[in-house]
C-alpha positions as CSV (number, residue, x, y, z in Angstrom):
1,X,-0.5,-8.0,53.7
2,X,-3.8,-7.4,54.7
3,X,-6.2,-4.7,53.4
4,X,-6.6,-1.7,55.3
5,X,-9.9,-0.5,56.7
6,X,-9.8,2.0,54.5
7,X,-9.1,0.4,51.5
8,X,-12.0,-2.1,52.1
9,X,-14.3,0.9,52.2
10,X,-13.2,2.1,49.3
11,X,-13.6,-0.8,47.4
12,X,-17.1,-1.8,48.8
13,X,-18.2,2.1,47.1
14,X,-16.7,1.4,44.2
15,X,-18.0,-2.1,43.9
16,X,-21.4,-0.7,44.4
17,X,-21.2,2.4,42.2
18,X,-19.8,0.3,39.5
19,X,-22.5,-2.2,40.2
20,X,-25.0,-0.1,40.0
21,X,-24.0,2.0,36.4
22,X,-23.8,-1.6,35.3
23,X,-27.6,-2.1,36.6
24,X,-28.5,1.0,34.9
25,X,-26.8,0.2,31.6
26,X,-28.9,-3.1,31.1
27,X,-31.9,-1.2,32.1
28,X,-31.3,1.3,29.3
29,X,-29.8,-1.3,26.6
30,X,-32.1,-2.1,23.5
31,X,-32.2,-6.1,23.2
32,X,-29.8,-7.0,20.6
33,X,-30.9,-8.6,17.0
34,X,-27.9,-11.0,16.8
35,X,-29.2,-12.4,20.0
36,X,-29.7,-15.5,19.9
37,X,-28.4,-16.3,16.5
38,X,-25.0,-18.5,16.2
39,X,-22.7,-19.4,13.3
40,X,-23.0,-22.4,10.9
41,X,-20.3,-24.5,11.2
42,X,-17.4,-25.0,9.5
43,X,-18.0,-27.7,6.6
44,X,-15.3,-27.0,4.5
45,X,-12.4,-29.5,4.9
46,X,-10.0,-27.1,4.0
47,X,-10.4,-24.2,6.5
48,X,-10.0,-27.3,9.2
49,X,-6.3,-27.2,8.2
50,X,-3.1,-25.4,9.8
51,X,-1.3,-22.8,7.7
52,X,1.5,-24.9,7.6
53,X,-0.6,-28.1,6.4
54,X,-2.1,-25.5,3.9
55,X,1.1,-24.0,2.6
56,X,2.7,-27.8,2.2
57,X,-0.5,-28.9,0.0
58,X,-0.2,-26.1,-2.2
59,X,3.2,-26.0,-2.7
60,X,2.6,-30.1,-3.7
61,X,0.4,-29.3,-6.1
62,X,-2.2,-31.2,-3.7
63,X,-4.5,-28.3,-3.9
64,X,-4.5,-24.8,-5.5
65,X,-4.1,-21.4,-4.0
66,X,-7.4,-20.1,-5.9
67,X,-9.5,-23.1,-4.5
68,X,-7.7,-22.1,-0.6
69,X,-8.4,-18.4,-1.4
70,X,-11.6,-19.0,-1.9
71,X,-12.7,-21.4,0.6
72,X,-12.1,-18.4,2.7
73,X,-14.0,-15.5,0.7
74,X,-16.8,-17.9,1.0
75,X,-16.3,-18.3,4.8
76,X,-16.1,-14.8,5.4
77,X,-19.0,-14.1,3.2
78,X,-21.5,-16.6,5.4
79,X,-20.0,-15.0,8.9
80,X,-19.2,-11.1,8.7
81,X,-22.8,-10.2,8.6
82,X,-23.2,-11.8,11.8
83,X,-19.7,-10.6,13.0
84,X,-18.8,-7.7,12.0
85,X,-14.6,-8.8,12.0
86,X,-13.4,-7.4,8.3
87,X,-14.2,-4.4,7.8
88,X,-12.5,-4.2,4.3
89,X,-12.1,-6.8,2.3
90,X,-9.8,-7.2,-1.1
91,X,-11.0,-10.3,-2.4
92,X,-10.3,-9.8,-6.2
93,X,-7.1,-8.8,-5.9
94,X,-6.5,-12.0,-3.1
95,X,-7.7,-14.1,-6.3
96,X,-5.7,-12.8,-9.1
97,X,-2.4,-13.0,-6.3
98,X,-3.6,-16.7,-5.8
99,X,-3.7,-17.6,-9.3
100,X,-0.4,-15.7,-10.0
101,X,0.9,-18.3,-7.1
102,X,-0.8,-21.2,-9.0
103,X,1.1,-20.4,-12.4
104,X,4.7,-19.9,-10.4
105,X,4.2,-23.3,-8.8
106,X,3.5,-25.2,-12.2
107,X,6.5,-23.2,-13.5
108,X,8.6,-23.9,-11.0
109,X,11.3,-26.1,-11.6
110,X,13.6,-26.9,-8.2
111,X,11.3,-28.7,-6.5
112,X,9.2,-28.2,-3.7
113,X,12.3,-27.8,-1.1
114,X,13.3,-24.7,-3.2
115,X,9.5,-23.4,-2.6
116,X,9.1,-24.1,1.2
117,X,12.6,-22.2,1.9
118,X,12.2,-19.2,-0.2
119,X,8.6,-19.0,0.4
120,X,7.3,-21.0,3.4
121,X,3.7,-19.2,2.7
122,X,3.3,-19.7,-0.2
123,X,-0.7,-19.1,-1.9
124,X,-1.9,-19.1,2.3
125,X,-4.7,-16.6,2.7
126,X,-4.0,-14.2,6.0
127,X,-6.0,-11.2,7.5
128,X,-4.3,-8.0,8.9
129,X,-5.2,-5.9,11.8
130,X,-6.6,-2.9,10.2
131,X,-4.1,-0.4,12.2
132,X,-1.2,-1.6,10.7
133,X,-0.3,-0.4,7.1
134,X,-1.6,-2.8,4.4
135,X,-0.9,-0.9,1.3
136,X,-4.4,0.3,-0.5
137,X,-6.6,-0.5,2.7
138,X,-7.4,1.5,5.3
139,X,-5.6,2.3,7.6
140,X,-7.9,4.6,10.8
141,X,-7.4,2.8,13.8
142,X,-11.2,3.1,14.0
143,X,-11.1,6.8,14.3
144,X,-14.2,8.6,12.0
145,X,-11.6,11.4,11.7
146,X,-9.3,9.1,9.5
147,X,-12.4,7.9,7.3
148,X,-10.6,7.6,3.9
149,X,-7.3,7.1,4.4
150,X,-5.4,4.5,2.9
151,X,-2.1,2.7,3.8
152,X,0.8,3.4,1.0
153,X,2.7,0.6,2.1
154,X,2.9,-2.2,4.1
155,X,4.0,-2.5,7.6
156,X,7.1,-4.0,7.9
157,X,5.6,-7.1,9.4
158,X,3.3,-7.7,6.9
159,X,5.9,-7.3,4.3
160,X,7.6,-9.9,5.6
161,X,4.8,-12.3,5.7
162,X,3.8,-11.0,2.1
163,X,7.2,-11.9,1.1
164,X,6.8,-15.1,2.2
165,X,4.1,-16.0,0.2
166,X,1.2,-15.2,2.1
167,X,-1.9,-13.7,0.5
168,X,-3.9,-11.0,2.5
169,X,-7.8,-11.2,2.3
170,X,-8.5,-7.8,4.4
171,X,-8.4,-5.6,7.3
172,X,-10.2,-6.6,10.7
173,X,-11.8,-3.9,13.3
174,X,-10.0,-2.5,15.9
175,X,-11.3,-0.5,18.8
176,X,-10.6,3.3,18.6
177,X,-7.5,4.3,18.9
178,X,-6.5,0.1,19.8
179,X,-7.1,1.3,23.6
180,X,-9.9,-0.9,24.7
181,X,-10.9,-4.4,25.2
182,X,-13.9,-4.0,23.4
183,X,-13.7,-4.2,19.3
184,X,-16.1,-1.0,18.9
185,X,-15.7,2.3,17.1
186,X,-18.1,4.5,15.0
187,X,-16.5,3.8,11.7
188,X,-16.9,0.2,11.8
189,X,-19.4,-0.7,14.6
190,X,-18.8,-3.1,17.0
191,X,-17.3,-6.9,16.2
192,X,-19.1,-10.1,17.7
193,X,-17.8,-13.2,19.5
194,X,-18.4,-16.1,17.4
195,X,-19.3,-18.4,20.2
196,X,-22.0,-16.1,21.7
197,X,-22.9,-12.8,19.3
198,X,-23.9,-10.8,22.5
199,X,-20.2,-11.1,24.0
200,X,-16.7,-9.3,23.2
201,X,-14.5,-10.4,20.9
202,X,-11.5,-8.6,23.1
203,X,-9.2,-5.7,21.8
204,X,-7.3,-4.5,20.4
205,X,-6.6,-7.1,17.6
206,X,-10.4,-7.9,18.5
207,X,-11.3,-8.3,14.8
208,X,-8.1,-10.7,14.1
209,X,-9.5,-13.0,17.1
210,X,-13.0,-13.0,15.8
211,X,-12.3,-14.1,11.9
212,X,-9.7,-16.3,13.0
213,X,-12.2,-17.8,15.9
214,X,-15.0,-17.8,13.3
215,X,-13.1,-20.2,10.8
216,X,-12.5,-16.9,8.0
217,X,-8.9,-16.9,8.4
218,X,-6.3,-19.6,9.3
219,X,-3.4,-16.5,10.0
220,X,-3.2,-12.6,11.0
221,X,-1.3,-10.1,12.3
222,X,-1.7,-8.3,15.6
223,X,-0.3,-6.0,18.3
224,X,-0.4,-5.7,22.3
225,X,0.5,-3.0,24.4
226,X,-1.6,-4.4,27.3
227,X,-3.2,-7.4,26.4
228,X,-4.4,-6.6,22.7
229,X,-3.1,-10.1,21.0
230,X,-3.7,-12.4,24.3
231,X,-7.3,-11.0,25.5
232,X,-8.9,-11.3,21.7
233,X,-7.2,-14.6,21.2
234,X,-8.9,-15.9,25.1
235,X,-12.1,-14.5,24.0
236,X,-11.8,-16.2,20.5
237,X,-10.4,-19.3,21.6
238,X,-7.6,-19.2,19.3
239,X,-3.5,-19.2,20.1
240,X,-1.7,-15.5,20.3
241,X,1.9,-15.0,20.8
242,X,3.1,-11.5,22.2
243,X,7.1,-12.0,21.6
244,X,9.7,-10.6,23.1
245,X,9.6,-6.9,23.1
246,X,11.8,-5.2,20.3
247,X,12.0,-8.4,18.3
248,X,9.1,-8.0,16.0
249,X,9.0,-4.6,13.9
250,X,6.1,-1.8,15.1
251,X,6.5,0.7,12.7
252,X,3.8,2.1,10.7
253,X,1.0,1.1,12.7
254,X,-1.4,2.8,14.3
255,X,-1.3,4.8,16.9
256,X,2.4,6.0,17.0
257,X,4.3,5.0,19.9
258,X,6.0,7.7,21.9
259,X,8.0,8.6,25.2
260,X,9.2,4.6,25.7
261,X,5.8,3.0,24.9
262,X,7.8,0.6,22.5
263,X,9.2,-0.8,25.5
264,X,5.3,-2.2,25.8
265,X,4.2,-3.1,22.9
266,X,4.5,-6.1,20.8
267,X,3.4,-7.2,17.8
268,X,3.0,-10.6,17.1
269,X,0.8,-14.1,15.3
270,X,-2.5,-14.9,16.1
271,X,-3.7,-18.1,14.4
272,X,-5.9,-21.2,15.4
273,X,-3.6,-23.9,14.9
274,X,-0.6,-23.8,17.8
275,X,2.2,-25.2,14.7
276,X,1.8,-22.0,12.9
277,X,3.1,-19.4,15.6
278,X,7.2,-20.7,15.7
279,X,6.8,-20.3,11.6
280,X,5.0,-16.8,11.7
281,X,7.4,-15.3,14.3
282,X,10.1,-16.3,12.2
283,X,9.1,-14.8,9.3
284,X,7.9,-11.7,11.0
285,X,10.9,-11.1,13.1
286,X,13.0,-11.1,10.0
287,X,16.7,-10.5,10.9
288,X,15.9,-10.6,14.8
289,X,14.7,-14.4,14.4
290,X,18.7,-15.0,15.2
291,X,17.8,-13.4,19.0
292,X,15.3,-16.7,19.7
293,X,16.4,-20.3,19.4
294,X,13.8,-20.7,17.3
295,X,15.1,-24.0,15.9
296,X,16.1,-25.6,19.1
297,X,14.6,-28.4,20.3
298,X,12.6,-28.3,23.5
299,X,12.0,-30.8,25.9
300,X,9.3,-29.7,27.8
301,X,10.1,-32.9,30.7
302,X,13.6,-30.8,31.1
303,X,11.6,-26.9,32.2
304,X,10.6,-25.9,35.1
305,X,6.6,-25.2,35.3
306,X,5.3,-22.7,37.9
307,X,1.3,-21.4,38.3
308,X,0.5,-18.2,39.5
309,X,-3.8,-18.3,40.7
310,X,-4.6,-14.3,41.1
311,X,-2.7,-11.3,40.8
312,X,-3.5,-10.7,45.2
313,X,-5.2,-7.9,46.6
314,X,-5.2,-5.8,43.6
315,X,-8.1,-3.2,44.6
316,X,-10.5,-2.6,42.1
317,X,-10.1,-6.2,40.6
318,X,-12.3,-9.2,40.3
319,X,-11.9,-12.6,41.6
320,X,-10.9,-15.4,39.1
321,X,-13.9,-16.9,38.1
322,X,-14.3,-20.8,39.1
323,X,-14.0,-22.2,35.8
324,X,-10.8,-20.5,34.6
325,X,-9.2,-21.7,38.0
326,X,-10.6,-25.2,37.5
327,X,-9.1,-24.7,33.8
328,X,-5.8,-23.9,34.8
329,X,-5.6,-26.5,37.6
330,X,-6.1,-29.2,34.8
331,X,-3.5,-28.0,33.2
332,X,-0.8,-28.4,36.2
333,X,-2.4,-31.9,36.5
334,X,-2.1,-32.7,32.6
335,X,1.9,-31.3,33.1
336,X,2.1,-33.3,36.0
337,X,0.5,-36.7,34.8
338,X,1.9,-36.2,31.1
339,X,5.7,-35.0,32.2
340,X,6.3,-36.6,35.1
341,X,7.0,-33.4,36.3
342,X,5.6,-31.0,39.8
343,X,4.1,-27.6,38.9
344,X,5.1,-25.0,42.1
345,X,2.6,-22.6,43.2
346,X,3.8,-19.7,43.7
347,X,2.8,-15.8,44.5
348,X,3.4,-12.3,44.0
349,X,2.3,-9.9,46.6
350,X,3.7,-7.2,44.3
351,X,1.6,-7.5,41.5
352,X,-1.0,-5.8,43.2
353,X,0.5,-2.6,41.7
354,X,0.1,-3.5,38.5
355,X,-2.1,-1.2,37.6
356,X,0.3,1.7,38.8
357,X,3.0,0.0,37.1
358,X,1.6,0.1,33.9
359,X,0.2,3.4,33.7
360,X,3.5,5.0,35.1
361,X,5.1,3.3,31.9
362,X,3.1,4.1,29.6
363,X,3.9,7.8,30.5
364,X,7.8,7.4,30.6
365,X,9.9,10.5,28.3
366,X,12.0,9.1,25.7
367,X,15.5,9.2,26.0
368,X,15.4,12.9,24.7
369,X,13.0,13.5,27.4
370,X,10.0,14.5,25.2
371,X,6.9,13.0,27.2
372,X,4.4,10.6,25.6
373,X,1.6,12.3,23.2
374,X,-1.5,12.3,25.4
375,X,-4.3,10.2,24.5
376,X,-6.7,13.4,24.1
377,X,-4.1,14.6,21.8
378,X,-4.6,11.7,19.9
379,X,-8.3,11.5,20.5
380,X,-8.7,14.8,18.8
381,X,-6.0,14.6,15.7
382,X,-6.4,16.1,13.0
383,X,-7.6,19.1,15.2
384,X,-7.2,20.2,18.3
385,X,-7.0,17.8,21.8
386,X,-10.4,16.3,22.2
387,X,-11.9,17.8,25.8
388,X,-12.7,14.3,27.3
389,X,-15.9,16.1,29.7
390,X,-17.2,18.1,26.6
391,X,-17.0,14.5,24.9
392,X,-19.1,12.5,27.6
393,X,-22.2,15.5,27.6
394,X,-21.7,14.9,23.7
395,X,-21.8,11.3,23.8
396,X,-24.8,11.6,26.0
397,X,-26.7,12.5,23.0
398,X,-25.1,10.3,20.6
399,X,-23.2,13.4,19.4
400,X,-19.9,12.3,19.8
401,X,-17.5,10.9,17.3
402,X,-15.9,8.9,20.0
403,X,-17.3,6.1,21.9
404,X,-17.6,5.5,25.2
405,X,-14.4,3.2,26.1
406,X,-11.9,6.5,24.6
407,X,-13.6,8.8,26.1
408,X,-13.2,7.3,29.2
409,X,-9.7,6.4,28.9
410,X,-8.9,9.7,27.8
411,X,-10.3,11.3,30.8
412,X,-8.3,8.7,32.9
413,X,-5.3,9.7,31.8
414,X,-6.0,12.9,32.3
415,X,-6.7,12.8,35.7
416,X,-4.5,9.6,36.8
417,X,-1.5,10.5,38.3
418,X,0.1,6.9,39.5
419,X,2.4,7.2,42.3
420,X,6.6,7.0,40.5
421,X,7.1,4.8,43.7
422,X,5.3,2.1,41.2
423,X,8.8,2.1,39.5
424,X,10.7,0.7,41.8
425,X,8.0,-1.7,42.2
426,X,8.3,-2.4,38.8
427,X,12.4,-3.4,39.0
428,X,12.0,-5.5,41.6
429,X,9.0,-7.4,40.0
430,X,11.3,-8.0,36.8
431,X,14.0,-8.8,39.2
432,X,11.5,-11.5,40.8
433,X,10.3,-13.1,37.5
434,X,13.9,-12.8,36.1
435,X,14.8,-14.9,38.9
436,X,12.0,-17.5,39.0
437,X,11.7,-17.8,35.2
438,X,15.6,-18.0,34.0
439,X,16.3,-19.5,30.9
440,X,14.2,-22.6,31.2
441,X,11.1,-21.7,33.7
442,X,7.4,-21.3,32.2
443,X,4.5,-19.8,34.4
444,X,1.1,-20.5,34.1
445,X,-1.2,-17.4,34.9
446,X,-4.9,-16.7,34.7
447,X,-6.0,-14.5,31.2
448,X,-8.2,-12.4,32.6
449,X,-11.0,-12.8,35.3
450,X,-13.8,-14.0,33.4
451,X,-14.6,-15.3,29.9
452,X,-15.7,-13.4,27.1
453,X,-17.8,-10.6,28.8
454,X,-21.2,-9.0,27.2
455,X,-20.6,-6.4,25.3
456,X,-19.5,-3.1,27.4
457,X,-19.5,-5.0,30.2
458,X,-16.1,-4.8,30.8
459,X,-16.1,-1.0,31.3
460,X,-17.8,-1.0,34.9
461,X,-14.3,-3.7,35.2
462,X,-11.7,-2.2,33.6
463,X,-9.4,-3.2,36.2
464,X,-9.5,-6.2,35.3
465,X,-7.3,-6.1,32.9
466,X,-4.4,-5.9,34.8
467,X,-3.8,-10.2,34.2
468,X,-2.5,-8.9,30.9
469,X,-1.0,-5.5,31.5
470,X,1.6,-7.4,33.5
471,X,3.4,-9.1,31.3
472,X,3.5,-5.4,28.7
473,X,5.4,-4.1,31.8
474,X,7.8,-6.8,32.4
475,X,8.9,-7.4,29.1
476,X,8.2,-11.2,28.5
477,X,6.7,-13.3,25.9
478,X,3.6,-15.1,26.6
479,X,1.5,-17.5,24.6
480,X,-1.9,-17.5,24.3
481,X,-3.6,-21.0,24.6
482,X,-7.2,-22.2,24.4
483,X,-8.5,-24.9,26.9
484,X,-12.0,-25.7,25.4
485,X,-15.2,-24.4,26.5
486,X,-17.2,-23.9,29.4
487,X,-20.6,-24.8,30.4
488,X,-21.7,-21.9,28.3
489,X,-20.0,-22.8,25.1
490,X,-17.6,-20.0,25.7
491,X,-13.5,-20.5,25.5
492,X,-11.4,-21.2,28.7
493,X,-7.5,-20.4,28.4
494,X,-4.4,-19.5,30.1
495,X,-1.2,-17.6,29.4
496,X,2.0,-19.2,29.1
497,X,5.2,-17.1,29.8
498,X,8.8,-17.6,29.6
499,X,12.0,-15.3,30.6
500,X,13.5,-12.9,27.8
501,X,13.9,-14.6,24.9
502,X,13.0,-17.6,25.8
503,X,9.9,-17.6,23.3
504,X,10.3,-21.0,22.2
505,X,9.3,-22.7,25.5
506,X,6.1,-20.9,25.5
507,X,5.3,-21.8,21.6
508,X,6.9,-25.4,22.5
509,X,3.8,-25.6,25.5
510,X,1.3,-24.5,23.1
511,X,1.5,-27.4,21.1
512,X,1.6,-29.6,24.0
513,X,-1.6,-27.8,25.1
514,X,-3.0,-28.1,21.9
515,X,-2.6,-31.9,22.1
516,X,-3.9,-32.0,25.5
517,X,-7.5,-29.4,25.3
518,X,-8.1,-29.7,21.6
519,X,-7.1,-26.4,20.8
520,X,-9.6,-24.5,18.9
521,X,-12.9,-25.5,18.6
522,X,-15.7,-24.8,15.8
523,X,-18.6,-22.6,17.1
524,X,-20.6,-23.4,14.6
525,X,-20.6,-27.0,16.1
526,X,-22.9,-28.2,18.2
């Protein structure tokens, strides 16, 4: 259905308000001094290797877990100050845990078999989003209110990867409160894209894309309630899997879900080799692995493969950009040519709700009936609710604690009040993709409408992010794949998503991807 009148004059203000506080912003933005400046590249052999590859050397006595460990201190070391991705390290105690794993694998004496099942890990170095409990980091969420508190134990997911073997190296930045796109607080600072230092790195797992993009971590952990794994891991050109919702423990991470906000969120692996996702979900979805055929075989020749171009007439949102369409119609063609198989277009007029649909869940009572804690609650803990209006005259005048992207979001959800009738929209949307996807359909949909913005950018957009928010309120998995660069040296990519449970066929495509772009590729390279 055709816009209205009135809608299209709506959008043509808001187009040109937004377009001009965007105009104004540059006007007013100091030059940056990273501009300009790019990473080295990569010239350590072993940080070209997957997790898997890593883990298998080790465990062969091939190659210790000190000189692996290492490798990667030294990685980080050259490209943080250029950045900005861990914001706490722990280093020496990564190296005495690696040379602990170096003595238990000379000691051992049932073979490597015995090592790769108990722990399939073993001696790898992994980084940690820095809102999820890592215990004797911090643990703030980026909020200067929390400055000084440390975790006291691990989060369940990274207890499990822990137990596996795996060795963490830090904590990576986060925006504040892990409700932006933009990796930015005033604890921390703000976190670079490795391929261009004057572009976003995504959020919320923002720092987790950038190391892992900037060759100073092989694994990590993150989280997405709206995009947070897949936007960071498309604006780092790395591989993100959001799983299944409920599969993959959320506790003690930061901030606490409430009303039925778990229904949303996901945590899941970010990494920049497509073979290590099946073998980090496992781990990290502990008993639920036995809810995902994880170890059945896929035959990719026997799915069915849909593409999706746009989300419609959502107002407020940008057009796909030309080269993430031409980037996602090579990928139909590579299916096509490679599988002998037809890709169907098809479309969703409903999706142009999305952003209703999203906002109305996020502010669903729990079963008890005890609404969600407000963002200005949360804004404002330890004290009293932050007063979003007071905030922006603060921030003005670089007197506020909170930046920009919070306050505005907090004032946004003050005075958003999405129509319930989104709801129903929402059922028969899952009812639709339900349909369509089954037990053996993948889509192909755009990541978001543009690569890697320049920093705060993406707040005259913030629309936009509806290509992720999507897939939060329906409840699927999706994969996160790279698709090389564009004419700009900046990553291309596309979500992959699969029905229910059906997180296998999305990893399965991955890896077929992988074979068929390159996967990740060094920025440091010229």
């Amino acid at each position: 259905m055709a816009r209205s009148l009135v809608q299209q004059v709506v959008e043509l203000l808001y187009r040109a308000l937004m377009g001009a506080l965007l105009w104004l912003f540059c006007l007013l933005s100091p030059r940056s001094q990273m501009s300009g400046k790019r990473l080295p590249p990569v010239r350590e052999p072993l940080l070209l290797e997957s997790a898997s590859q890593l883990a298998r050397r080790i465990r062969r006595r091939e190659v210790t877990s000190v000189e692996v460990v290492q490798a990667y201190i030294n990685r980080i070391q050259e490209v943080n100050p250029l950045i900005n991705a861990v914001v706490k390290d722990r280093f020496s105690l990564a190296l005495q845990e690696a040379a602990q794993v170096d003595k238990l694998i000379e000691e051992e004496t049932g073979g490597e078999e015995v090592l790769e099942d108990r722990l399939p890990l073993l001696g790898v170095p992994l980084t940690v989003k820095e809102s999820f409990a890592l215990q004797g980091m911090p643990q703030t969420a980026g909020m200067v209110s929390k400055k000084g508190t440390l975790a006291t134990v691990d989060a369940p997911a990274v207890a499990l990867l822990k137990r596996a073997g795996a060795i963490p190296l830090g904590v990576t930045n986060v925006p504040e409160l892990c409700m932006w796109i933009e990796s930015h607080n005033h604890l921390y600072g703000i976190s670079r894209n490795p391929y261009d230092l004057d572009r976003i790195v995504g959020g919320s797992s923002g720092g987790e894309g950038c190391i892992l993009g900037g060759a100073g971590s092989v694994i990590g952990v993150g989280s997405d309630i709206g995009g947070s794994i897949r936007i960071p891991s498309f604006c780092c050109g790395i591989f993100g899997h959001k799983p299944t919702p409920g599969i993959v423990s959320n506790e003690n991470q930061l901030p606490p879900m409430s009303g039925r906000q778990h229904e949303l969120l996901s945590s899941g692996p970010m990494c920049r080799y497509a073979e290590d996702l099946l073998p980090m979900l496992k781990i990290m979805a502990g008993a639920n692995a036995n809810k995902l055929s994880l170890d059945k075989k896929v035959d990719l020749k026997k799915l069915r493969f849909f593409t999706l171009p746009d989300c419609g007439e959502a107002l407020f949102t940008n057009a796909v950009s030309e080269d993430l369409q031409r980037a996602q119609r090579k990928v139909v063609e590579r299916l096509e040519a490679d599988l002998g198989l037809k890709v169907e277009e098809v479309h969703f007029p409903d999706l142009k709700h999305t952003y209703d649909m999203w906002f109305v869940s996020m502010g669903l009572p729990d079963s008890e009936g005890k609404m969600p804690t407000s963002f200005s609650v949360l804004l404002g803990e330890p004290g009293p609710p932050a007063w979003p209006l007071w905030e922006l005259v603060k921030a003005s005048v670089r007197m506020s604690d909170h930046t920009m992207a919070s306050i505005m979001f907090a004032l946004l959800s003050t005075i958003a009040k999405p129509p319930l009738s989104a709801l129903k929209i929402k059922e028969k949307v899952q009812q639709d993709f339900a349909d369509l996807l089954g037990s053996d359909g993948v889509l192909l949909y755009p990541s978001l409408t543009r690569v890697a913005p320049k920093h705060h950018h993406q707040l005259f957009a913030f629309h936009d992010l509806v290509y992720t928010t999507i897939f939060n309120v329906l409840g699927l998995p999706v994969t996160q794949c790279p698709l090389g660069l564009n004419e700009e040296g900046l990553p291309l990519g596309v979500q992959v998503v699969a029905g229910k449970l059906q997180d296998h066929l999305t990893i399965e495509t991955a890896q077929f991807l992988e074979k068929a772009f390159g996967g990740w590729r060094d920025p440091g390279a010229n």
